[in-house]
N, CA, C and O atoms as a GROMACS GRO file, in nm:
protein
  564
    1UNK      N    1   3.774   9.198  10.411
    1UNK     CA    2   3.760   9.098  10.516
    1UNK      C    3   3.847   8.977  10.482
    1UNK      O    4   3.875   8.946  10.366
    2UNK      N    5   3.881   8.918  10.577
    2UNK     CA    6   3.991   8.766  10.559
    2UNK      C    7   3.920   8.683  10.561
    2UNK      O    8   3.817   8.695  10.626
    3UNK      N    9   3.945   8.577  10.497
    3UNK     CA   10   3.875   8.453  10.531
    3UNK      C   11   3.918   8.354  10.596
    3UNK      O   12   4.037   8.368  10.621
    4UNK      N   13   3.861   8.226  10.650
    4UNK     CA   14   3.930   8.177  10.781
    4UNK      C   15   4.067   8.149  10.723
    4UNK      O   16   4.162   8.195  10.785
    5UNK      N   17   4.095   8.070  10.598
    5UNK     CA   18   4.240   8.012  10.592
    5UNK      C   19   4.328   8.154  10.557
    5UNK      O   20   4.405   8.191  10.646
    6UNK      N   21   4.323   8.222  10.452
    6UNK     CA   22   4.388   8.357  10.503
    6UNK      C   23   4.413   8.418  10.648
    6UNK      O   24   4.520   8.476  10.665
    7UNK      N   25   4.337   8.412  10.735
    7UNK     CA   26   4.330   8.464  10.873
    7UNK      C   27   4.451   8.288  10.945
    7UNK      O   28   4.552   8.291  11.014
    8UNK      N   29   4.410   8.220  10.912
    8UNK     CA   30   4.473   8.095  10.989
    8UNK      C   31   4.606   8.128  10.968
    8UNK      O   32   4.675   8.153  11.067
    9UNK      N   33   4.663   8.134  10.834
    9UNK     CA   34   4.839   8.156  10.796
    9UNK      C   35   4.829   8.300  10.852
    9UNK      O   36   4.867   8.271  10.966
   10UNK      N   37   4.814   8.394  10.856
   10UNK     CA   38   4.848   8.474  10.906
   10UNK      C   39   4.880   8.524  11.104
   10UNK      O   40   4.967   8.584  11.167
   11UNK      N   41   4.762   8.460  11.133
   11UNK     CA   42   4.796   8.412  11.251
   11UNK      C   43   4.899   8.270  11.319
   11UNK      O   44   4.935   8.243  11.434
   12UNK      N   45   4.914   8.223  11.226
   12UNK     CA   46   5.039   8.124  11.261
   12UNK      C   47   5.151   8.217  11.233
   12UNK      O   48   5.235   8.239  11.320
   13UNK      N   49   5.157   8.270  11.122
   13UNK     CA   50   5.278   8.364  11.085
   13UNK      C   51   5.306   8.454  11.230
   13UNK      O   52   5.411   8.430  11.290
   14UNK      N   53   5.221   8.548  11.279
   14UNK     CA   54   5.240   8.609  11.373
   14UNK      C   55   5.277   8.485  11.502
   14UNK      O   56   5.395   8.492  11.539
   15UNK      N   57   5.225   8.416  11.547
   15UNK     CA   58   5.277   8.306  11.662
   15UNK      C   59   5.441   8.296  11.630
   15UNK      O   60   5.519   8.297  11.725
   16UNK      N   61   5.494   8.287  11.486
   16UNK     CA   62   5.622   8.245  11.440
   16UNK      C   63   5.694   8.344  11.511
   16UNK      O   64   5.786   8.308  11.584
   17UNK      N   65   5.648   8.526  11.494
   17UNK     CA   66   5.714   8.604  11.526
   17UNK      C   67   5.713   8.621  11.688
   17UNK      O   68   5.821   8.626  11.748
   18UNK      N   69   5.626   8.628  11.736
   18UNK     CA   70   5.645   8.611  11.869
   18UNK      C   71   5.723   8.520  11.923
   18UNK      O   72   5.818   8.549  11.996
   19UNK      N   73   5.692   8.408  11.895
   19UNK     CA   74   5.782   8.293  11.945
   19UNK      C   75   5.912   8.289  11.962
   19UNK      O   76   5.991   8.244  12.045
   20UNK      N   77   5.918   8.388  11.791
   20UNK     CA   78   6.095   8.358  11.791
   20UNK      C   79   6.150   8.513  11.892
   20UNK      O   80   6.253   8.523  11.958
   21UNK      N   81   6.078   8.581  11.880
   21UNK     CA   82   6.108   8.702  11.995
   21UNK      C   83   6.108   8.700  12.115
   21UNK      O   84   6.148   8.796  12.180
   22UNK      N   85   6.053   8.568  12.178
   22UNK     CA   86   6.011   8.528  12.290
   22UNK      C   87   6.158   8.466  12.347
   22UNK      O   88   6.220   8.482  12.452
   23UNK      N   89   6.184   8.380  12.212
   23UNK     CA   90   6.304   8.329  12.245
   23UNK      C   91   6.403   8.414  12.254
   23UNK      O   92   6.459   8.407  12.364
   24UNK      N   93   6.453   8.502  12.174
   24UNK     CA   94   6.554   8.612  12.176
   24UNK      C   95   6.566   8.665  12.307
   24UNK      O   96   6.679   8.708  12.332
   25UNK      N   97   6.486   8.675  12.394
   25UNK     CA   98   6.460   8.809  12.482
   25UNK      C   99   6.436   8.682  12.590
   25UNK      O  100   6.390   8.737  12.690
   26UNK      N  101   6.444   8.559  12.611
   26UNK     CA  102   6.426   8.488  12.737
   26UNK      C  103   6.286   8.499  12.770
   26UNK      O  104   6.251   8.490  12.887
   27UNK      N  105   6.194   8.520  12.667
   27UNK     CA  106   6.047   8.518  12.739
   27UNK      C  107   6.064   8.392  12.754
   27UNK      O  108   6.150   8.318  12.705
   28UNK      N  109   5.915   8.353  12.875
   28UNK     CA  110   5.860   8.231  12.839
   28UNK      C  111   5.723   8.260  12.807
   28UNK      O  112   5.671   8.368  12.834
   29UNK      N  113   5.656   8.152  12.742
   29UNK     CA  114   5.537   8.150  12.675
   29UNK      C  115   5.421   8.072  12.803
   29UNK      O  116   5.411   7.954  12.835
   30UNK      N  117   5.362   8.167  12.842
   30UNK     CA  118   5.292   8.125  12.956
   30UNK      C  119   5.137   8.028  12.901
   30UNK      O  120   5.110   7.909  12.917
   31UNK      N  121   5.065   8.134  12.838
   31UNK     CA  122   4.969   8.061  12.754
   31UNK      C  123   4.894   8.178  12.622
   31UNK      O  124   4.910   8.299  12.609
   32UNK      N  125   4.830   8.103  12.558
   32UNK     CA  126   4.772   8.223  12.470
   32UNK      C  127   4.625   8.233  12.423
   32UNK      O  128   4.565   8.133  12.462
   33UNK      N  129   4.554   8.306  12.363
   33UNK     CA  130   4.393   8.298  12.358
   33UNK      C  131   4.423   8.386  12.242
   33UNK      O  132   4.471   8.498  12.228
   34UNK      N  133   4.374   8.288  12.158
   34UNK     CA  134   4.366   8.399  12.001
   34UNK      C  135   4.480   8.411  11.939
   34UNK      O  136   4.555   8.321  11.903
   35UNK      N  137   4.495   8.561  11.924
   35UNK     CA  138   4.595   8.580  11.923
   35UNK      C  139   4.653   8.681  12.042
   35UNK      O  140   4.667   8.800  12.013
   36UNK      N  141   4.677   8.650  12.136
   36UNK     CA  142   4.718   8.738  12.262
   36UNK      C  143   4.813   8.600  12.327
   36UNK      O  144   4.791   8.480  12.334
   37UNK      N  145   4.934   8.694  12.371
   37UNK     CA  146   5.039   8.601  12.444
   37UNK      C  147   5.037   8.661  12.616
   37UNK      O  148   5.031   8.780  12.646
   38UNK      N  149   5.044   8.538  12.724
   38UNK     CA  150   5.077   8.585  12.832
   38UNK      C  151   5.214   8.504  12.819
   38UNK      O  152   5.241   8.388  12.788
   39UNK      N  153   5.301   8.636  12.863
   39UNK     CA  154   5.444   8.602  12.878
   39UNK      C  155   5.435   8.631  13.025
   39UNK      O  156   5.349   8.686  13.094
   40UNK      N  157   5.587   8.562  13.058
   40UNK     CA  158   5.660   8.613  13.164
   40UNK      C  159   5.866   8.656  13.137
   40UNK      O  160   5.920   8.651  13.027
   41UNK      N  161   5.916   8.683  13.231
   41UNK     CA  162   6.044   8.711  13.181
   41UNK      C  163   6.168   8.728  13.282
   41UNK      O  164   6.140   8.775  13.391
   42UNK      N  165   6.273   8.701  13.262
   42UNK     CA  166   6.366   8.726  13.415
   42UNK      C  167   6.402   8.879  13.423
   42UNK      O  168   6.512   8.914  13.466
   43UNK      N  169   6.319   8.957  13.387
   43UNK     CA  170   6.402   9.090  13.415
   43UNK      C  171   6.284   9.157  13.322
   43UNK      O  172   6.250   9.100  13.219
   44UNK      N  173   6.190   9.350  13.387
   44UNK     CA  174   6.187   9.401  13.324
   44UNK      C  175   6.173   9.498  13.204
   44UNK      O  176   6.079   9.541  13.138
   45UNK      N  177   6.287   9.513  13.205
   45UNK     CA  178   6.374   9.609  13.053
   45UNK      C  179   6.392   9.506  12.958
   45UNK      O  180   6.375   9.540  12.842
   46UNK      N  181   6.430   9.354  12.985
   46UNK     CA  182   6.412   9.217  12.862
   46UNK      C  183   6.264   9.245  12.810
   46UNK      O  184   6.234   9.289  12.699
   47UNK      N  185   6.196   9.217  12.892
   47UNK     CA  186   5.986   9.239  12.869
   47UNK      C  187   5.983   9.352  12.788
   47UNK      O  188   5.891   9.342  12.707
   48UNK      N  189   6.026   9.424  12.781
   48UNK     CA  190   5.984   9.565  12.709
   48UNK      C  191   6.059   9.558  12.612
   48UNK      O  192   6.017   9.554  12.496
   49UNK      N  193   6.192   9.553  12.648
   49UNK     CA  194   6.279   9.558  12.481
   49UNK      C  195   6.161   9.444  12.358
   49UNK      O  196   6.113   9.469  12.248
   50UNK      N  197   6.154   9.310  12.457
   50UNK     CA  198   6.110   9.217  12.369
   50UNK      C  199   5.925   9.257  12.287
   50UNK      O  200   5.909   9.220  12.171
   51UNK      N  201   5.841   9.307  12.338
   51UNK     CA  202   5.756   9.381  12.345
   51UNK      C  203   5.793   9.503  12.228
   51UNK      O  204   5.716   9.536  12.137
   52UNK      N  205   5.895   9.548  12.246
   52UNK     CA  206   5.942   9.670  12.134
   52UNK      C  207   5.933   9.623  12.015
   52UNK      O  208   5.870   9.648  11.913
   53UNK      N  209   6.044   9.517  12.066
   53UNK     CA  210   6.069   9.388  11.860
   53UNK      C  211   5.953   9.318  11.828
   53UNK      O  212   5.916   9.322  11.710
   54UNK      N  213   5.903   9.269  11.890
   54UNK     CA  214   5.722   9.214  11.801
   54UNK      C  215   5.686   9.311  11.782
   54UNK      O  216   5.670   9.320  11.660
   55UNK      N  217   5.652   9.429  11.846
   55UNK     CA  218   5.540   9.542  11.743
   55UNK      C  219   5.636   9.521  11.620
   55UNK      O  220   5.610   9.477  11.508
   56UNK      N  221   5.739   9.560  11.666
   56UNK     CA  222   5.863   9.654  11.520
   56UNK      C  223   5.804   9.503  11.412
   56UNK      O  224   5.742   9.529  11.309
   57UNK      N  225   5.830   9.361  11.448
   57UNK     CA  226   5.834   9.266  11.360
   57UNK      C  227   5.683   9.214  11.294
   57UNK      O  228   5.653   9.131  11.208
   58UNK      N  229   5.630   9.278  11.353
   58UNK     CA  230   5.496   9.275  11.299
   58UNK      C  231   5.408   9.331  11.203
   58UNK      O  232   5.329   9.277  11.126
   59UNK      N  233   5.451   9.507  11.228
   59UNK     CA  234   5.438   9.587  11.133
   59UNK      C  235   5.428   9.539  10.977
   59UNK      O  236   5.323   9.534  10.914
   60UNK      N  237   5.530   9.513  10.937
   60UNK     CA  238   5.608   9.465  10.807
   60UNK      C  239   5.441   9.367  10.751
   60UNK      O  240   5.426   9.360  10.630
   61UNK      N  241   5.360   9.319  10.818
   61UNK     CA  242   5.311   9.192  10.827
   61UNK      C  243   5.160   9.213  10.818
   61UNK      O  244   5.068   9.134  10.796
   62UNK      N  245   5.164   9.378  10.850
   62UNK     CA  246   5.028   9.460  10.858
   62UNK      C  247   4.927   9.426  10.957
   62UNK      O  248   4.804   9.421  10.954
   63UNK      N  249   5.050   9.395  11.078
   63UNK     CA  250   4.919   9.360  11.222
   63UNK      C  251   4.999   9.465  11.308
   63UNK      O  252   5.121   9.480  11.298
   64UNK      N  253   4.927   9.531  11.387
   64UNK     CA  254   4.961   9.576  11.499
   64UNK      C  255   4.907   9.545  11.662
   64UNK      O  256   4.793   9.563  11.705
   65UNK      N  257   4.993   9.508  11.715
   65UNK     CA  258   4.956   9.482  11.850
   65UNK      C  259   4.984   9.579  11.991
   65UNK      O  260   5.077   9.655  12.017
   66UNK      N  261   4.873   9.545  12.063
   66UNK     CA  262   4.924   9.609  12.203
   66UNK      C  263   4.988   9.536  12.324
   66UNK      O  264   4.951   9.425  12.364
   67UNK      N  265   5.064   9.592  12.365
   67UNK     CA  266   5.150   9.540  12.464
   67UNK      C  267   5.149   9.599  12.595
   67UNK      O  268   5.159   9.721  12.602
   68UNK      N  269   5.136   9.508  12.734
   68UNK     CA  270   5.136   9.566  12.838
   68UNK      C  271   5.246   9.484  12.912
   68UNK      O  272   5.269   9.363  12.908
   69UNK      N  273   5.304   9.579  12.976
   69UNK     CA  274   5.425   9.532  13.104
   69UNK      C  275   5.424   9.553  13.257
   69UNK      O  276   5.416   9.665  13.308
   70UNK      N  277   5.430   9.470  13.306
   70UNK     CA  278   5.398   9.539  13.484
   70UNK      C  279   5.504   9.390  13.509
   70UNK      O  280   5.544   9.301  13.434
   71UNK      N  281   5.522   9.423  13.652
   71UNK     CA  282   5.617   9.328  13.759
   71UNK      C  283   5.595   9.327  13.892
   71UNK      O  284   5.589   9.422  13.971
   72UNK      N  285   5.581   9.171  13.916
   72UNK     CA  286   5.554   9.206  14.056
   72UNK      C  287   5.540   9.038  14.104
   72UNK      O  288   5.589   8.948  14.035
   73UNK      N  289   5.484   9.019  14.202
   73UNK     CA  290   5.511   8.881  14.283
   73UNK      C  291   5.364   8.777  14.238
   73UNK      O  292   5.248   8.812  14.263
   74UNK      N  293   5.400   8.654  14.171
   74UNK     CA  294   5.314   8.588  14.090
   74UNK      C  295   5.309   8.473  14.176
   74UNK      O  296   5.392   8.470  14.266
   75UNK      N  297   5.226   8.377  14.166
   75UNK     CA  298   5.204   8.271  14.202
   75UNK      C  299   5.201   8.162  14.148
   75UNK      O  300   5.140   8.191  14.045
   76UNK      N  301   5.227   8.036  14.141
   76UNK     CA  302   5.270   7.940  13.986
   76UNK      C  303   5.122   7.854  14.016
   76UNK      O  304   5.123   7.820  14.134
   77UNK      N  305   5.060   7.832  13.982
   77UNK     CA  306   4.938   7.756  13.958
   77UNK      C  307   4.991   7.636  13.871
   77UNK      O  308   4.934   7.665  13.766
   78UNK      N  309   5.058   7.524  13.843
   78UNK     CA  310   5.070   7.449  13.771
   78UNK      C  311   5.131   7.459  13.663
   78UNK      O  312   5.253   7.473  13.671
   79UNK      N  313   5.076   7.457  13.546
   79UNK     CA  314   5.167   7.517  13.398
   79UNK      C  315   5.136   7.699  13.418
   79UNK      O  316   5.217   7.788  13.392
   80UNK      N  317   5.049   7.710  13.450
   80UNK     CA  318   4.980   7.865  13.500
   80UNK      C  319   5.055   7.960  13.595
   80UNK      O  320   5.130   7.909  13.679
   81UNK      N  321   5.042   8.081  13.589
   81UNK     CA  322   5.062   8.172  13.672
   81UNK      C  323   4.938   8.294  13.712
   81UNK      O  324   4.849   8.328  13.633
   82UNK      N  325   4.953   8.335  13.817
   82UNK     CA  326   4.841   8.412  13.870
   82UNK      C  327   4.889   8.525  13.952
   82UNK      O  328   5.000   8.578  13.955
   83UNK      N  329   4.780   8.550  14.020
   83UNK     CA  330   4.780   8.693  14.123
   83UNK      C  331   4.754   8.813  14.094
   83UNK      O  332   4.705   8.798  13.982
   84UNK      N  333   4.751   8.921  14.115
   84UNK     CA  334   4.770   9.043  14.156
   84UNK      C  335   4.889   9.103  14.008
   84UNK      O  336   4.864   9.188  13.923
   85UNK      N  337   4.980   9.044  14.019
   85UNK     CA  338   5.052   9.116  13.933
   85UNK      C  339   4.996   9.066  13.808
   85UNK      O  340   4.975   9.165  13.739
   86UNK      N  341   4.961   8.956  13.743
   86UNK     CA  342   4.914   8.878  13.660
   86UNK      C  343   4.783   8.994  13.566
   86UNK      O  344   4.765   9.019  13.447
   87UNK      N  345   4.708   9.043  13.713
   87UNK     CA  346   4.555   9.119  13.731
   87UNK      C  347   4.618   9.248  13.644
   87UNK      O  348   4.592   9.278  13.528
   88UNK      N  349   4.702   9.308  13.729
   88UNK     CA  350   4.712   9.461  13.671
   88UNK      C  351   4.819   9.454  13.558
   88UNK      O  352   4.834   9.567  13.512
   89UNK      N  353   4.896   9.366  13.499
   89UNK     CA  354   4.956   9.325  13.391
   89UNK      C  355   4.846   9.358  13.250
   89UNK      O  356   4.818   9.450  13.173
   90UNK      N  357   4.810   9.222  13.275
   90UNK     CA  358   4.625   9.263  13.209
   90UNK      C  359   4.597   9.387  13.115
   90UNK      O  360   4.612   9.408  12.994
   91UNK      N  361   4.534   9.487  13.264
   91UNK     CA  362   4.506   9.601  13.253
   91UNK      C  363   4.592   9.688  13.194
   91UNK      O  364   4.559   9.755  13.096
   92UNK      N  365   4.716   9.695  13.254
   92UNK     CA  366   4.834   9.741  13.154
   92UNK      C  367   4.824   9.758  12.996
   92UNK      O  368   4.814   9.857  12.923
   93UNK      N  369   4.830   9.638  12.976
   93UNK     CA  370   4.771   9.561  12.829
   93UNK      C  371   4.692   9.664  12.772
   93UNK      O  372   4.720   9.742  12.681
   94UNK      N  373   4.558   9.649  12.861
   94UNK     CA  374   4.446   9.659  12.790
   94UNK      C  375   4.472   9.828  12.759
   94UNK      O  376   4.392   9.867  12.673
   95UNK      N  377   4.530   9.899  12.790
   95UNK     CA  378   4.550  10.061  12.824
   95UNK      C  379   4.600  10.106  12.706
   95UNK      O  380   4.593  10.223  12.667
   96UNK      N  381   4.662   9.994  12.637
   96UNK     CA  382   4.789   9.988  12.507
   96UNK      C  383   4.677  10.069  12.394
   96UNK      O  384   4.555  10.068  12.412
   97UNK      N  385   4.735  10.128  12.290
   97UNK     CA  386   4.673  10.153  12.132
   97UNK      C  387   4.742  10.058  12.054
   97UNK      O  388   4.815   9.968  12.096
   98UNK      N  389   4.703  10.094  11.894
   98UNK     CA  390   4.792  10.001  11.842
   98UNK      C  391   4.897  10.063  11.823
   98UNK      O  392   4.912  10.184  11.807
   99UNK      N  393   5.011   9.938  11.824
   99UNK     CA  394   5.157   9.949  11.840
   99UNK      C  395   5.229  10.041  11.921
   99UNK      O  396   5.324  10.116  11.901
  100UNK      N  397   5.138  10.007  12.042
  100UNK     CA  398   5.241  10.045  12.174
  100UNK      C  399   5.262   9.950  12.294
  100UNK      O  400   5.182   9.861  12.324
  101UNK      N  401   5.393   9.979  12.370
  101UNK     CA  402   5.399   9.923  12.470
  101UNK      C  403   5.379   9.992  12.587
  101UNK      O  404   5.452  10.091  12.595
  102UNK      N  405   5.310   9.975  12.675
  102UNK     CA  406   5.273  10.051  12.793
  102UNK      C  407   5.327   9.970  12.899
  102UNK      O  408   5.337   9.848  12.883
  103UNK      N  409   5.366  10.031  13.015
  103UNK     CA  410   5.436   9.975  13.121
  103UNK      C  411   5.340  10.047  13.266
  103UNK      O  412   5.267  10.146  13.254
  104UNK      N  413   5.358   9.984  13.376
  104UNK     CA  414   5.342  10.036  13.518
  104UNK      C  415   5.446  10.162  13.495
  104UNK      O  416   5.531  10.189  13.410
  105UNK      N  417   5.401  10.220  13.606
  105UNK     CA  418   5.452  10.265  13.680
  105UNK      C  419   5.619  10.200  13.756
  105UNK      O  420   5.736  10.235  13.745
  106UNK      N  421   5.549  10.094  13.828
  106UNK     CA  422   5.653   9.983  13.885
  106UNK      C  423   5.815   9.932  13.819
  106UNK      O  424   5.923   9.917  13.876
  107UNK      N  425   5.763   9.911  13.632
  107UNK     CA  426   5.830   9.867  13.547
  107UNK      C  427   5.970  10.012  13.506
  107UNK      O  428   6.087   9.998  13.470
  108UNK      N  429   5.885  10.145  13.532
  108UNK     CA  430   5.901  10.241  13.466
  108UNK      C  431   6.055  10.274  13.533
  108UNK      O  432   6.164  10.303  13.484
  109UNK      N  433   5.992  10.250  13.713
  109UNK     CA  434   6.122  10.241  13.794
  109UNK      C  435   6.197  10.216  13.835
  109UNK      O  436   6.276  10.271  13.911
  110UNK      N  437   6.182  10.054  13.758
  110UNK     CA  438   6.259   9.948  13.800
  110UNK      C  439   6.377   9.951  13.672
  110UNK      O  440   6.468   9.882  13.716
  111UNK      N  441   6.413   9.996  13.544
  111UNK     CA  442   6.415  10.056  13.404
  111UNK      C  443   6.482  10.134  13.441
  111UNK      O  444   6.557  10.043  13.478
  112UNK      N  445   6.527  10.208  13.466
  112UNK     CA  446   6.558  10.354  13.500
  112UNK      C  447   6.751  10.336  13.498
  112UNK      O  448   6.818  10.268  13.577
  113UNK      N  449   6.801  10.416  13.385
  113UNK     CA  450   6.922  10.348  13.363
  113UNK      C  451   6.925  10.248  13.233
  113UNK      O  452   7.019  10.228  13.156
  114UNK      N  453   6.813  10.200  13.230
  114UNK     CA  454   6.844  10.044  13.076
  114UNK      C  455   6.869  10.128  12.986
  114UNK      O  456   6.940  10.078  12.899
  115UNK      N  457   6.836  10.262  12.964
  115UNK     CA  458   6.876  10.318  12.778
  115UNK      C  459   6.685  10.328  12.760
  115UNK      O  460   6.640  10.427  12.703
  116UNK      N  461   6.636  10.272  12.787
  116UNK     CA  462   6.458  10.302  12.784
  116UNK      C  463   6.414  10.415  12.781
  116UNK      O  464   6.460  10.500  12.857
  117UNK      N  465   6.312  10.446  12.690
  117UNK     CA  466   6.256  10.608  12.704
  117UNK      C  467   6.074  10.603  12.714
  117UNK      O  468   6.002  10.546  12.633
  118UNK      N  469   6.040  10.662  12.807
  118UNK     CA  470   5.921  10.663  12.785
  118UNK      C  471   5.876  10.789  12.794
  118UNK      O  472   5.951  10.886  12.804
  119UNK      N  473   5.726  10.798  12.792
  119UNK     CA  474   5.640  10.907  12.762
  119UNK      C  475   5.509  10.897  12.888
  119UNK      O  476   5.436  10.798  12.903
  120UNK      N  477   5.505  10.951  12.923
  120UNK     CA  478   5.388  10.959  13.050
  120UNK      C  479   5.269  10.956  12.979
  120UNK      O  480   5.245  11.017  12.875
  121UNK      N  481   5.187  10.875  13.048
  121UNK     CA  482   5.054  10.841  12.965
  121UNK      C  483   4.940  10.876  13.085
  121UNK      O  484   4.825  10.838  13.064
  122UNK      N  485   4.966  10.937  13.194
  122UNK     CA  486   4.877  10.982  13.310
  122UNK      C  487   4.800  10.882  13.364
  122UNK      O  488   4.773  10.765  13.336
  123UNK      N  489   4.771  10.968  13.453
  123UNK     CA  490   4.684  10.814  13.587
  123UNK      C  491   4.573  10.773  13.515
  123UNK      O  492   4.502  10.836  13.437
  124UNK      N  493   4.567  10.647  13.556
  124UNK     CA  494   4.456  10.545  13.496
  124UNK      C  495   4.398  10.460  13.645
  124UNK      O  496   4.453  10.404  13.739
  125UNK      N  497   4.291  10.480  13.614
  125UNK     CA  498   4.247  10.374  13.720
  125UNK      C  499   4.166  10.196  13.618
  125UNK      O  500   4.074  10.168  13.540
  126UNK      N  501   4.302  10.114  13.704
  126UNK     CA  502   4.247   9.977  13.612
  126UNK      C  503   4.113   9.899  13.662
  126UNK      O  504   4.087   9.933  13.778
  127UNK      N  505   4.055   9.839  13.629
  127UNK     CA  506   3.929   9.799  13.645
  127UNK      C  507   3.978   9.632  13.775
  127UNK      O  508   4.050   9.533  13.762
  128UNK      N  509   3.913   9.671  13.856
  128UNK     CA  510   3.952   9.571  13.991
  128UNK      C  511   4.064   9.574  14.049
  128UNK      O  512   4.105   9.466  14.092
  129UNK      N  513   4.155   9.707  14.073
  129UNK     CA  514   4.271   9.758  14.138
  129UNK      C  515   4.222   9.912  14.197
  129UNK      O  516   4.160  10.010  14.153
  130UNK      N  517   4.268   9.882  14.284
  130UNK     CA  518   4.259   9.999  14.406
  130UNK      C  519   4.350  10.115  14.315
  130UNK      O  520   4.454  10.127  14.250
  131UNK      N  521   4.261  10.168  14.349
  131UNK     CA  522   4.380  10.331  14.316
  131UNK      C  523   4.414  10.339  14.160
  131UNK      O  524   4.392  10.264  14.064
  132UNK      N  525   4.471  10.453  14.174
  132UNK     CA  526   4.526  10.516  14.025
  132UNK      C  527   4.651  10.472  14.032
  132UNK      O  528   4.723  10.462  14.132
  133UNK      N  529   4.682  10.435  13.873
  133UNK     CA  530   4.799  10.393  13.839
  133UNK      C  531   4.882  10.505  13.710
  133UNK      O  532   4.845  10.537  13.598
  134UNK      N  533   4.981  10.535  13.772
  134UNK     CA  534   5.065  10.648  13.668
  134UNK      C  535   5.125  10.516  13.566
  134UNK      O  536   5.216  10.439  13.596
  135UNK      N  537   5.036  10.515  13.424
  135UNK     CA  538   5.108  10.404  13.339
  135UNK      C  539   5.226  10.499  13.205
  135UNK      O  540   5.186  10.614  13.189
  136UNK      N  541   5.313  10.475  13.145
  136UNK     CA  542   5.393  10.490  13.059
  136UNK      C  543   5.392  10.457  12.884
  136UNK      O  544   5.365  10.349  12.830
  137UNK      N  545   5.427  10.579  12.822
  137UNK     CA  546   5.424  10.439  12.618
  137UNK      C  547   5.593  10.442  12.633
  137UNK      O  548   5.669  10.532  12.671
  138UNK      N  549   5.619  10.297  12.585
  138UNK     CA  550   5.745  10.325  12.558
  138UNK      C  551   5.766  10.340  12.424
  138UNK      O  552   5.689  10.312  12.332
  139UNK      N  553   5.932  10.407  12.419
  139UNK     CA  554   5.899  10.438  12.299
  139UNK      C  555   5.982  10.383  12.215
  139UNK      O  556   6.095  10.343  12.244
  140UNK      N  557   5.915  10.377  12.073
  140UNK     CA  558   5.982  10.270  11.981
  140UNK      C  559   6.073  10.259  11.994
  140UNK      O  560   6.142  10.359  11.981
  141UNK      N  561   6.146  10.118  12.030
  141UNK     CA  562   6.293  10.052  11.986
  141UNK      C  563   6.340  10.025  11.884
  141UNK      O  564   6.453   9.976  11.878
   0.00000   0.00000   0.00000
């Protein structure tokens, strides 16, 4: 078990790596809880590549994280963002194991051409979205 200041540097350490991956890849840093980042991004195949390099940079560090990707039409709430895509983003997420990135459907087709490879992960139905969603793992970068 960790104890809080062991757990504190280590979780700053991980913020370091994200951050600086965030930057590489044009994320922006929307907000965070814990240790969980809501990003956003101009494109994407950027979201996923960037998503690829934190697992990969994390590893080394003995954390593994899950990653979810979806795209779609957001709403700016202030420093905040919201909606629908925001919702099944989420869920995306939550679909992840450790050290994977999972994508929509949406993401999968919008990709198509970047050099991206994924793996079919079959229909999922997300919790407060209509219908089944065909989600994706991508696969290590």
């Amino acid at each position: 078990m960790v104890g809080d200041h062991p757990w504190k540097e280590l979780l700053e350490r991980h913020h370091q790596v994200v951050r600086a991956m965030l930057a590489r890849y044009r994320g922006v840093e929307v907000s965070t809880a814990g240790d969980g980042f809501f990003t956003t991004f101009d494109g994407p195949a950027r979201a996923v590549r960037c998503a690829q390099a934190i697992v990969a940079a994390l590893q080394p560090l003995g954390i593994e994280i899950r990653a979810g990707v979806h795209t779609g039409e957001i709403e700016h709430m202030g420093d905040d963002v919201g909606g629908m895509a925001v919702h099944i983003g989420a869920r995306v997420g939550g679909a992840a194991g450790a050290s994977e990135v999972v994508v929509s459907s949406t993401v999968h087709d919008l990709v198509a051409g970047s050099g991206l490879s994924f793996t079919d992960a079959g229909l999922q139905e997300l919790k407060g979205v209509l219908g089944t969603w065909r989600l994706y793992k991508a696969a290590p970068g």
